[in-house]
N, C-alpha and C positions, 0 to 999 in steps of 0.2 A: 212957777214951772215945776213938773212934777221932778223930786230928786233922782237920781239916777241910783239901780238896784240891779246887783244880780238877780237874774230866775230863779238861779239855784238858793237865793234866801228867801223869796217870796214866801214859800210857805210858815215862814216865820215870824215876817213883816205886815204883821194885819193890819197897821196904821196905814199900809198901801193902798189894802183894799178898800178899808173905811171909803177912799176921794173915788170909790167905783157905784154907778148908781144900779142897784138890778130890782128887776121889776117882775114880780111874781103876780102872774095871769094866769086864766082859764082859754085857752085857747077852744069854740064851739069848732067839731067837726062830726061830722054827720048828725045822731042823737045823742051825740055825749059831748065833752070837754075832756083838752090835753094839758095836763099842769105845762108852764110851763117859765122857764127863767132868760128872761134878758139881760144881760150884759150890756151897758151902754158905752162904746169908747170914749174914753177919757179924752177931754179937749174939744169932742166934737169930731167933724170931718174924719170922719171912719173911714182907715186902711183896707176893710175888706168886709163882710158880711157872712160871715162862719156858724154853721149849724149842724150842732153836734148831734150826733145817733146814735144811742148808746145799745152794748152788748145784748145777747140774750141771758133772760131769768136769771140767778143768782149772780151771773156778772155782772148785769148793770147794780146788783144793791155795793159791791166790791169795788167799785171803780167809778163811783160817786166823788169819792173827797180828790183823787186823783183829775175826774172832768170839773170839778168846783176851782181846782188850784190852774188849773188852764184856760179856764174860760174867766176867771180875773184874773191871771198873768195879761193875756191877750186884750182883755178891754185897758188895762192900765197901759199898754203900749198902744193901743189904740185901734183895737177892732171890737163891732160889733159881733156880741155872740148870744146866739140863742140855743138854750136848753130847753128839750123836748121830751116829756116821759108821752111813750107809745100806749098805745089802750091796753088797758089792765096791767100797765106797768105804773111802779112809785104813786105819786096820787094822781093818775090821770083816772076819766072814771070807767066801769066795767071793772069785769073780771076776768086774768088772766084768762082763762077760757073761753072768754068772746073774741080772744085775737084769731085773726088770719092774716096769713104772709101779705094779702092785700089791701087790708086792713090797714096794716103796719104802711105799708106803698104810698099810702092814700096819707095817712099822719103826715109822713115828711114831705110831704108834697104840699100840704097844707101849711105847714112850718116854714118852708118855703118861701108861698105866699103871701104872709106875716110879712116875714124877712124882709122883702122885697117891698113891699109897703114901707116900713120904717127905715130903710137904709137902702140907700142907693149907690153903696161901694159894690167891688167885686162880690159875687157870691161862691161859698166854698162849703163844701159837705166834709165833714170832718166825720171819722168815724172808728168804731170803737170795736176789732172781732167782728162779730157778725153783723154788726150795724155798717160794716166796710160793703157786705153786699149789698142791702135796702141803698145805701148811698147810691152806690154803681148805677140798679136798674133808676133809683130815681133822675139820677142826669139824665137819661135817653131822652126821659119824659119832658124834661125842661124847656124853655123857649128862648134861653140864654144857654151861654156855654159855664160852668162851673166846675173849678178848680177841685181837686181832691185831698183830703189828710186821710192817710189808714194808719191806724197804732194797731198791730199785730193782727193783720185782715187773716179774717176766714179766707180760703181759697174754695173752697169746695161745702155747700149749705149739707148735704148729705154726709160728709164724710163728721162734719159738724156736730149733724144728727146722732152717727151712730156713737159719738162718745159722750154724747149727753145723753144717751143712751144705756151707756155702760154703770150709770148711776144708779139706776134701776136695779139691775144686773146685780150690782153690787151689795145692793140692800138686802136683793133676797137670796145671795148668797149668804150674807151674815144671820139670815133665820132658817138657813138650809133648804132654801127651796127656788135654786135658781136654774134648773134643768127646765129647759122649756121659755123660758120669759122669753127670747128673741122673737120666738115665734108666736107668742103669746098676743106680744103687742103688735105683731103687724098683723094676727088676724085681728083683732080688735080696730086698727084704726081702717082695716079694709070694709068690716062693716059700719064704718061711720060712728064708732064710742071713740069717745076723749080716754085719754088716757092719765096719771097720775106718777112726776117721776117729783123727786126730791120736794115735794109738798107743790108741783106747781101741776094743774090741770093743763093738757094742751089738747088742743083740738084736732080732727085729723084733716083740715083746712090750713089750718098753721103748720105742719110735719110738710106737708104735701110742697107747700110753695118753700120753705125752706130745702128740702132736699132736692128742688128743681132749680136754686139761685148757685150760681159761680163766678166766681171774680172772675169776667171778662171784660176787655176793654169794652166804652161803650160807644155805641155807631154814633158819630155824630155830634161827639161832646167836645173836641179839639180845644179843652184845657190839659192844666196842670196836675201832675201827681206825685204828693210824696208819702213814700214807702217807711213803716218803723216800726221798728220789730226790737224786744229788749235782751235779754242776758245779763245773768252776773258772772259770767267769765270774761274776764279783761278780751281773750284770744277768742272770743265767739266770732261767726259770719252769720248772715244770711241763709235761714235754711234754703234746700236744693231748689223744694217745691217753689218757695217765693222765688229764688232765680227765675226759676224758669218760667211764672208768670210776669215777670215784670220784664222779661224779655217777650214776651207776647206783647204788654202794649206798650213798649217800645216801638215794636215792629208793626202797631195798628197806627203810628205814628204820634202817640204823646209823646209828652214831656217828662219822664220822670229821674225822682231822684229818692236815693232810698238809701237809708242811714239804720245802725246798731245804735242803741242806747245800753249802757248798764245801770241795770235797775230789774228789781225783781216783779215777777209775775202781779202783778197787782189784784188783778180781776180774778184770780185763783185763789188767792194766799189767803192762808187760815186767820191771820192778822189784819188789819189794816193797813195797808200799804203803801208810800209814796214812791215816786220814780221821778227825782227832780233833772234827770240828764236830760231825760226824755221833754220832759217841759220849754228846757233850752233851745231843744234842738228842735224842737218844734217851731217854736218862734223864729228861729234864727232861718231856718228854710220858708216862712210867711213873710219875712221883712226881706229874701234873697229876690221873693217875686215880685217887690214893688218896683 
């Protein structure tokens, strides 16, 4: 029988993970393959079926150790999980540049797929920032109803855009030449050129559908959702903005339940970072819905 462990030592406890079996494939979708990592629940008889989506560009390199320490927490308590790098992200194949918003659509949809082949527990989209919305539109799409996880969800793909934006901005301020960039790059993506922010190529196919995606409830998915969002002030809340969307799909009629963690920015942070509340707290709201 597996010993019992806090969450919050896991990342400490690698003899845990050792008794966790993961299984590193190429997932074929369209002309290419998606790296991709499964988690196998421990024991057998899988709790639920959970498929993570991780951030956009430099977030997902950030918040890698952070979805590695979650997805064997969760197989060691006994859920299936699958890790998906999106085209032209981590070792999936292509180049950042060949992605599009439905590109990206089409991945988790296919991961999905998988999913649902190998494991016949509940299915749950877990998701990470901006991968909170690809999750959203991908339930509409589904044929089954699945549960939702968001760690600090985008609300709005455009509002998204313009601070990933501001990286650009930023660079050529510090070479003296940021007068114009705003407008620089939307005539640029207006005439169909890729553009180049923080060493990542994007296309003006990939801008286009991300600054058209928002966290809204989705028609039709009548599962679960929970909301998590971190802070290192003991007295933090919930920003306003998340209020007030999680009071939208309240009121479309889910389910939701939405929690502060403290732990710092992870996906940000100039270090590598862990957020073990958040780990907990994750878990403990997965095992609240069995």
């Amino acid at each position: 029988m597996l010993p019992s462990a806090p969450l919050s030592s896991l990342s400490t406890a690698s003899w845990l993970f050792d008794l966790i079996v993961v299984q590193p494939f190429f997932l074929p979708v369209g002309d290419g393959q998606r790296f991709c990592l499964f988690h196998q629940a421990h024991g057998g008889g899988a709790k639920g079926a959970i498929l993570y989506i991780h951030p956009f560009a430099e977030e997902m390199n950030k918040a890698r150790r952070m979805a590695a320490l979650q997805s064997r927490a969760l197989a060691i308590a006994g859920y299936d999980v699958l890790q998906l790098d999106l085209l032209g992200c981590g070792d999936s194949s292509g180049d950042f540049s060949d992605a599009t918003w439905q590109i990206w659509r089409t991945d988790v949809l296919e991961g999905c797929r998988w999913l649902r082949k190998h494991s016949v527990a509940p299915l749950c989209l877990w998701g990470l920032r901006a991968g909170c919305l690809l999750a959203t539109e991908v339930s509409e799409e589904l044929t089954e109803s699945a549960d939702l996880i968001f760690w600090q969800p985008v609300v709005s793909g455009k509002l998204h855009w313009q601070q990933f934006m501001r990286l650009k901005m930023a660079g050529e301020l510090a070479s003296g030449q940021s007068k114009g960039v705003g407008e620089q790059v939307r005539r640029q993506l207006a005439n169909g050129q890729s553009i180049e922010i923080a060493g990542y190529i994007i296309s003006p196919e990939l801008v286009e559908g991300l600054e058209k995606s928002e966290l809204a409830p989705p028609l039709g998915n009548g599962g679960r959702m929970a909301w998590f969002e971190l802070s290192t002030r003991e007295d933090a809340n919930l920003a306003p903005i998340s209020l007030k969307r999680i009071e939208q799909w309240k009121a479309a009629g889910l389910v939701v339940t939405s929690s502060l963690a403290i732990g710092p920015a992870f996906w940000q942070t100039t270090e590598i970072s862990d957020a073990p509340e958040l780990l907990t707290k994750t878990l403990a709201i997965l095992e609240s819905w069995q």
